[in-house]
C-alpha positions in Angstrom: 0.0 0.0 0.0 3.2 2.4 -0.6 1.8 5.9 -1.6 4.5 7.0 -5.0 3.0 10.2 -4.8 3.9 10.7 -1.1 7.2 9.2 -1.9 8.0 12.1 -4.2 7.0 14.6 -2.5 9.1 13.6 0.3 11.8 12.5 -1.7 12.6 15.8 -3.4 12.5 17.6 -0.1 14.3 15.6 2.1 17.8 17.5 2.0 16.7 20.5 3.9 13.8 19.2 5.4 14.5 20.3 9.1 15.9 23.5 7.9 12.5 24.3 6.7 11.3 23.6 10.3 14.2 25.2 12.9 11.6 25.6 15.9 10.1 22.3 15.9 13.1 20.4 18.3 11.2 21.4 21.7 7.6 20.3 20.1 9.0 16.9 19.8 10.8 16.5 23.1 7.3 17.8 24.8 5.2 15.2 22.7 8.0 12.3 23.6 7.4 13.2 27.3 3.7 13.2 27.2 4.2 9.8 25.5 5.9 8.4 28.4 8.7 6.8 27.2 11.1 4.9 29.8 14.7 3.8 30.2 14.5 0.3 28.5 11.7 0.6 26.0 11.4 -0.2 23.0 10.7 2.6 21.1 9.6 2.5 17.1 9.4 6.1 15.1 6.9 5.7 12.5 7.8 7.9 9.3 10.7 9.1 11.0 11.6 10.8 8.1 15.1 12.7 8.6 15.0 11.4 12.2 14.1 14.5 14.1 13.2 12.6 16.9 15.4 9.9 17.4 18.1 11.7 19.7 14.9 12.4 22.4 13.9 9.1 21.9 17.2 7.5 22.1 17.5 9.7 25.6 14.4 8.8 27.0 14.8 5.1 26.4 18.3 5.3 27.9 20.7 2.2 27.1 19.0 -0.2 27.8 16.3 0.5 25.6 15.9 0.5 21.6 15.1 2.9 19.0 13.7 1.9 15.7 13.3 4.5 12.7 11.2 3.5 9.9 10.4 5.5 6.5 9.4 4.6 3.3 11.0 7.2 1.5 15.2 6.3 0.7 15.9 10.1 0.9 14.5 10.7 4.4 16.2 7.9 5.6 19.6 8.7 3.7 19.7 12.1 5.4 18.9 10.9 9.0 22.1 8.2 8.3 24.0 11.3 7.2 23.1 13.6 10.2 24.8 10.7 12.3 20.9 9.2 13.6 21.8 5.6 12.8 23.9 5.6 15.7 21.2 6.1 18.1 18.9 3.8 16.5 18.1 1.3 13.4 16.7 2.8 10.3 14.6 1.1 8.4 12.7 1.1 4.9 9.6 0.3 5.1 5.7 0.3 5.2 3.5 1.2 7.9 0.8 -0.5 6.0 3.2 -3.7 6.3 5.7 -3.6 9.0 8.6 -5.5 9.2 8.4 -6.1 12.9 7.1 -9.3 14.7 3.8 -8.8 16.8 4.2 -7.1 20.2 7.7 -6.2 19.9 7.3 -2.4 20.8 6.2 -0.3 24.2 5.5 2.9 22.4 5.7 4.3 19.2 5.4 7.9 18.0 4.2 8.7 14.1 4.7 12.6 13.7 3.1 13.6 10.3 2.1 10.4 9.2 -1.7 9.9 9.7 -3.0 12.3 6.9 -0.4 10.7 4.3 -1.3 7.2 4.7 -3.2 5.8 1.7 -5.6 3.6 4.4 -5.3 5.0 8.1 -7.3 2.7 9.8 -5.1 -0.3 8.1 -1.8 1.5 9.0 -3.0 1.8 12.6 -4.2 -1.0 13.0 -0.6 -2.4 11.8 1.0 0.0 14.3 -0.7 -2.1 16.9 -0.2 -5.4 15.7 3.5 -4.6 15.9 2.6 -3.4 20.0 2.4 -5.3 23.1 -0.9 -4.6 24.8 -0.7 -1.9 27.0 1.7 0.1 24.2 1.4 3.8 23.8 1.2 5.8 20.4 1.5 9.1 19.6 0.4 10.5 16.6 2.1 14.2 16.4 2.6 17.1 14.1 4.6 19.9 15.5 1.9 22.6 13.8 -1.8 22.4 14.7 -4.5 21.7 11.6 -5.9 25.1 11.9 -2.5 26.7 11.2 -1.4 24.3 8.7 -4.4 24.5 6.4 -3.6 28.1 6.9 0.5 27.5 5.8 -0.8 26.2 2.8 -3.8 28.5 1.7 -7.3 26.6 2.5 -9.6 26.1 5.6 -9.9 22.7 7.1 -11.7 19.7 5.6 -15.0 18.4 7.6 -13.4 15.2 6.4 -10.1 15.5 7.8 -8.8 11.9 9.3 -7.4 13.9 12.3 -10.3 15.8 12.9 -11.9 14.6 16.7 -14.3 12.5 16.7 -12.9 11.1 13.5 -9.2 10.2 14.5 -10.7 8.8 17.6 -13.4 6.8 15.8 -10.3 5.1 13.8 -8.5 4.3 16.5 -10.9 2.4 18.4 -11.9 0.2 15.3 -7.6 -0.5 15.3 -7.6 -1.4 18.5 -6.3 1.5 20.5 -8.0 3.6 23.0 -7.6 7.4 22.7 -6.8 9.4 25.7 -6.1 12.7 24.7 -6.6 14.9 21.4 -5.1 18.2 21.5 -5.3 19.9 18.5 -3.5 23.9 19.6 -2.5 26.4 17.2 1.0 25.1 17.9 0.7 21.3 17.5 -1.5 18.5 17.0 -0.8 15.1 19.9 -3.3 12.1 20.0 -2.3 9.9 22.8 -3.6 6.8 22.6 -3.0 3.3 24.6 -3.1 -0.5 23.1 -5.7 -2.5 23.9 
């Protein structure tokens, strides 16, 4: 279920990509916390893209834990190698439709940006769990809220946006997660939600 549009797009941009975003590093640290990662878990970034978060992650889980990066785009992941991120944890191509992770192997995984580019949510979060123990945590992130983003790019907010409450909620629960919290502020969007 790869998305070669959303491949592109990403591709193109991924040199640069954090440039374009210089405020975001706190964002991320605040939505790790609020995730509740601990020394020792095991930790998987979905759409890590250049890798922004790995060094929190990596910090939070300590050494005894494990960080996993996973993209599907070869550019994103090529610049998070080259800004030294595979040292902090594996990167690896693939799929969140189609994971290449055994069931229950994580304890929490963040996806920033990747809900509304996923070409079937509900299937890509419902694979996100398969690849979590019960009791996992997910946080589903973007460092800008949607009312601020749809502003960025020039149009007001779809009634059918996937992150839109009750919607995302709504999605979760048929993938077997329970939501508890949806915070959608000017300056970012978190959905905390826990395995079931």
């Amino acid at each position: 279920m790869s998305d070669p549009a959303g491949q592109s797009f990403f591709a193109v941009r991924a040199a640069g990509w954090e440039e374009r975003f210089p405020d975001d590093g706190p964002r991320f640290a605040r939505a790790v916390a609020e995730l509740g990662v601990t020394p020792g878990d095991l930790v998987l970034d979905a759409a890590c893209g250049t890798g922004r978060a790995l060094p929190v992650l990596r910090d939070a889980t300590g050494p005894a834990g494990t960080v996993v990066g996973v993209d599907l785009t070869a550019e994103m992941l090529a610049e998070a190698a080259g800004r030294g991120r595979g040292r902090l944890a594996g990167l690896v191509r693939g799929d969140v439709h189609a994971l290449p992770f055994a069931a229950g192997t994580f304890d929490a995984v963040l996806a920033a940006g990747l809900v509304s580019h996923l070409a079937a949510p509900e299937a890509g979060l419902r694979e996100l769990g398969r690849v979590c123990a019960r009791g996992a945590r997910l946080a589903l992130f973007s460092p800008i809220g949607r009312v601020a983003l749809a502003r960025r790019h020039g149009h007001e907010l779809r009634p059918d946006d996937v992150r839109g409450q009750p919607r995302i909620s709504a999605l979760l629960s048929r993938a077997g997660w329970t939501t508890t919290l949806v915070d959608d502020a000017e300056d970012r969007w978190l959905v905390l939600a826990v395995r079931q």
